[in-house]
C-alpha positions in Angstrom: -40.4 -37.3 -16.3 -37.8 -39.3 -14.7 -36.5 -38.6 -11.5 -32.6 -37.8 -11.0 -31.9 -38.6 -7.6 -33.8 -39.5 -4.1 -34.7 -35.9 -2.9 -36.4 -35.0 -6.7 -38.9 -32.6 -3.9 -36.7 -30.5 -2.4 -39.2 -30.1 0.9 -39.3 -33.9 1.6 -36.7 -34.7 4.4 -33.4 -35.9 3.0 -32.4 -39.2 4.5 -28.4 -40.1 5.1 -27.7 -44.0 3.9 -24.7 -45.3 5.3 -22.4 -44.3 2.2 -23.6 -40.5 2.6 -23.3 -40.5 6.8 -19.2 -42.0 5.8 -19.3 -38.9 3.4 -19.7 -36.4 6.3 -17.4 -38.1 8.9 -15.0 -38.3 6.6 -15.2 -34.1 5.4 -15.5 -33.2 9.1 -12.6 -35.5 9.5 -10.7 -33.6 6.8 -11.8 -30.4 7.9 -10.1 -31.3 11.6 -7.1 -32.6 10.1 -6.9 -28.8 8.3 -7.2 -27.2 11.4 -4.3 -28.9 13.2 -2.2 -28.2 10.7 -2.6 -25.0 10.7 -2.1 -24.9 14.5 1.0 -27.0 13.9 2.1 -24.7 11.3 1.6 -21.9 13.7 3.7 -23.5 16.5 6.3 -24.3 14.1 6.5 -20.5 13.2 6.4 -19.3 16.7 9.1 -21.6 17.8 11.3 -20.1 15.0 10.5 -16.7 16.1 11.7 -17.7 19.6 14.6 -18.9 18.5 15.3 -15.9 16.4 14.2 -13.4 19.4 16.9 -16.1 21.4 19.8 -15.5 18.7 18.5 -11.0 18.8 19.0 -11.4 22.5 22.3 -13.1 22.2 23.8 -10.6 19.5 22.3 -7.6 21.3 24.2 -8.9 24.3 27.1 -8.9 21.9 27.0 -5.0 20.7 26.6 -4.3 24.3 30.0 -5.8 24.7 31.7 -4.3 21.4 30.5 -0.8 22.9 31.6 -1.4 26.6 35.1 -2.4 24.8 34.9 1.3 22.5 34.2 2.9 26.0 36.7 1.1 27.6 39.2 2.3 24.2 37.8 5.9 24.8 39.2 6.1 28.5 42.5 4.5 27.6 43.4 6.8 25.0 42.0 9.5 27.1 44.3 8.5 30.2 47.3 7.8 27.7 47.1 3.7 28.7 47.2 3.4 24.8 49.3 4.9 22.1 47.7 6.1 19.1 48.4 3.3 16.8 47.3 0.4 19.3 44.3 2.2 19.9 43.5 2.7 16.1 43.9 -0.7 15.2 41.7 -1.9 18.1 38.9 0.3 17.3 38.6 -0.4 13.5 38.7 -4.1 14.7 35.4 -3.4 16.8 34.1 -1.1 13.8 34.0 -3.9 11.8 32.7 -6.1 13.9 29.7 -4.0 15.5 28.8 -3.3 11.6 28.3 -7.1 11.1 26.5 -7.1 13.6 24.0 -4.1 12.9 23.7 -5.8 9.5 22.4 -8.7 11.5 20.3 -7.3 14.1 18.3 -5.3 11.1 17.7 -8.4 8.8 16.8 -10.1 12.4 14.3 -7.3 12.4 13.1 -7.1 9.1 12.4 -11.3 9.4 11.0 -10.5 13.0 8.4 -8.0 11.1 7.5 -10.5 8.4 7.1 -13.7 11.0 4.4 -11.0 13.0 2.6 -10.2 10.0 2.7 -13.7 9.0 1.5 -15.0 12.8 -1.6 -12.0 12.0 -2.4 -13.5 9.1 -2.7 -17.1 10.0 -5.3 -15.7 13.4 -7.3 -14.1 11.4 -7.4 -16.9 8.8 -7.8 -19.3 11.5 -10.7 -17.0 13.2 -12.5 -16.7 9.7 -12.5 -20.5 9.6 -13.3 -20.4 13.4 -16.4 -18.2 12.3 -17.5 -20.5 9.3 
């Protein structure tokens, strides 16, 4: 019987040639390679989320504004400083634009939820492979 390869006994101790020792580096090499990219990939996602918490903050800033005007509204027409009409048209102006932007805050929400579960997944992926 002819033997197949140099470790035909699988209890004698396998030795590394040169060609198998450049194997290893260069799957460890790989396998480092992975890793940053994943970290990079992570970074690249938690920048965005910042950015998107940075644009939340900015239109949050925004409603408070829109409502400070309604209150503002509210006391004129209470005081009489506005006749009925002016004070119509103003408000449906604000309407509209305090529902675009609840429209916005809530998909800025629902992306916020799916860039979390997304950031969860990549740790634990990236702990699993931590583990391995």
């Amino acid at each position: 019987m002819e033997k197949s390869g140099p470790n035909e006994n699988p209890l004698e101790p396998f030795e590394m040639d040169d060609y198998d020792q450049d194997y290893a580096d260069t799957l460890l090499l790989l396998a480092q390679i992975r890793n940053l990219l994943e970290i990079s990939q992570r970074m690249t996602l938690v920048v965005h989320l910042r950015e998107e918490i940075n644009n939340f903050a900015h239109d949050h800033a925004q409603y408070q504004e829109y409502n400070q005007l309604l209150e503002q509204l509210r006391y004129d027409l209470n005081n009489g400083c506005l006749d009925l009409m002016e004070s119509l048209i103003v408000k449906e102006i604000v309407f509209y634009e305090i529902g675009d932007l609840v429209e916005t805050v809530h998909l800025l929400n629902v992306q916020m939820d799916q860039m979390a579960d997304d950031i969860e997944c990549s740790i634990c992926r990236y702990a699993y492979l931590a583990d391995e």
